[in-house]
N, C-alpha and C positions, 0 to 999 in steps of 0.2 A: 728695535722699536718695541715699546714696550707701550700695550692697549691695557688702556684704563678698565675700571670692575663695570663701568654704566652702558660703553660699547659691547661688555661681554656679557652681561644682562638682555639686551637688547638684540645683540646673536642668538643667543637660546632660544624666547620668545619668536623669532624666526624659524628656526628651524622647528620647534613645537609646532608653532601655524603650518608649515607647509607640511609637516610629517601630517598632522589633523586633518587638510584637504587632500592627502595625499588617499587617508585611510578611505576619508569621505566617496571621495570618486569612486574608489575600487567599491565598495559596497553596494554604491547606485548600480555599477555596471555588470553586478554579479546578476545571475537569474533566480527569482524564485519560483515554484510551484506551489500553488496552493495545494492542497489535499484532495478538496472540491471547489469548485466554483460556487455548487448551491451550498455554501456551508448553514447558511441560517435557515433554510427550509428542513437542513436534514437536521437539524438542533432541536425543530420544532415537535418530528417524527422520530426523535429519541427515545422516547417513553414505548414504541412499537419496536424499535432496536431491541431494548431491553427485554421487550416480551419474548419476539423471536428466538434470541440466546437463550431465555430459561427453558424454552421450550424444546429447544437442541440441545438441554443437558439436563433433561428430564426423561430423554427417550432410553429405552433398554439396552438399544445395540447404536453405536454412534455410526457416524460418516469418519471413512478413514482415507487419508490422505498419506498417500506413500512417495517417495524421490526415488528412484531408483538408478539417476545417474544419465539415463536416456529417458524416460519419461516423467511424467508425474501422474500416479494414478489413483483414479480417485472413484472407493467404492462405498455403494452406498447399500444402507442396511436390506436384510432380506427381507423384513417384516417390512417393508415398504412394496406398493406395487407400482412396480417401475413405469407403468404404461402411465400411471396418473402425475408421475415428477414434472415439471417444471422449471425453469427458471437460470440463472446466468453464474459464470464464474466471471472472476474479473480478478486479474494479474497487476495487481497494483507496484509499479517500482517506485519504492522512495525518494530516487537520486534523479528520475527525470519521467515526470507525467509524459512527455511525447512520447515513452514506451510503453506506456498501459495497457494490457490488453483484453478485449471481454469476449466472450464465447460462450455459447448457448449451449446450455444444458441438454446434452444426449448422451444417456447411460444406455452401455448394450445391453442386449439380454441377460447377463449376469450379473448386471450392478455396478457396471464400473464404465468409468471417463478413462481414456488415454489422453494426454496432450505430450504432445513430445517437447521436450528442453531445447531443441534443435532450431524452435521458432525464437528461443528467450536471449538478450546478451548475459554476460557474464556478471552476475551481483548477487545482492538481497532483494528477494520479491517477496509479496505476501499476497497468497491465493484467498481470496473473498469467493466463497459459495454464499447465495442467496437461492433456494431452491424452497416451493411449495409443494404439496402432495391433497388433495382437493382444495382445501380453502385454508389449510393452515399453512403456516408459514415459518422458516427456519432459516437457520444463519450457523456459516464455521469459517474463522479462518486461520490460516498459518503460516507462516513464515517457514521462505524455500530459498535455500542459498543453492546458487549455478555456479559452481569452479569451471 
């Protein structure tokens, strides 16, 4: 039996359609995260984004952010007085906001955060410091891959 060119025109066209609603579904069904929820308020307080970071890389001695495989530690300069710091880290994972995580700024007597890796699953994160010292304000962050 041999099918004419205008039935096999019209096969194609089919199958095209159903592969399109096939792709269509799958995409509705996938999950996305936004980054923020308030993205357009924090759009608006970008121009204080920007201050903060010139300002943390303007200082003499940085914030150092070490992996060490069990921890991540995180120290902060000496010319700072530790009693007056302030302020949050936040554990952003890119592949699923339900693992985010934020933790409140307390350096011990020496300068330094421990967090241990032990809380993290296994991927790419990026550690957001947002930490003050009286009234000014500062920002670092970096990207921590967990094997």
């Amino acid at each position: 039996m041999k099918i004419s060119w205008g039935i096999k025109v019209i096969l194609i066209f089919i199958v095209f359609f159903l592969i399109v609603l096939t792709m269509v579904f799958i995409s509705f069904s996938k999950k996305t995260d936004l980054v923020s929820n308030d993205y357009y308020s924090r759009e608006i307080d970008y121009q204080n984004q920007i201050n903060r970071i010139n300002r943390t890389k303007q200082l003499s001695e940085q914030l150092d952010i070490k992996n060490t495989g069990e921890n991540i530690i995180i120290s902060f300069p000496l010319s700072f007085n530790l009693k007056e710091i302030s302020g949050d880290i936040q554990l952003y994972n890119p592949a699923d906001a339900s693992k985010d995580i934020k933790i409140k700024l307390n350096p011990d007597d020496s300068g330094r955060q421990f967090i241990p890796l032990s809380k993290l699953p296994r991927g790419q994160w990026k550690i957001i410091i947002n930490w003050k010292q009286n009234s000014t304000e500062y920002y670092t962050e970096q990207l921590i891959i967990k094997n």
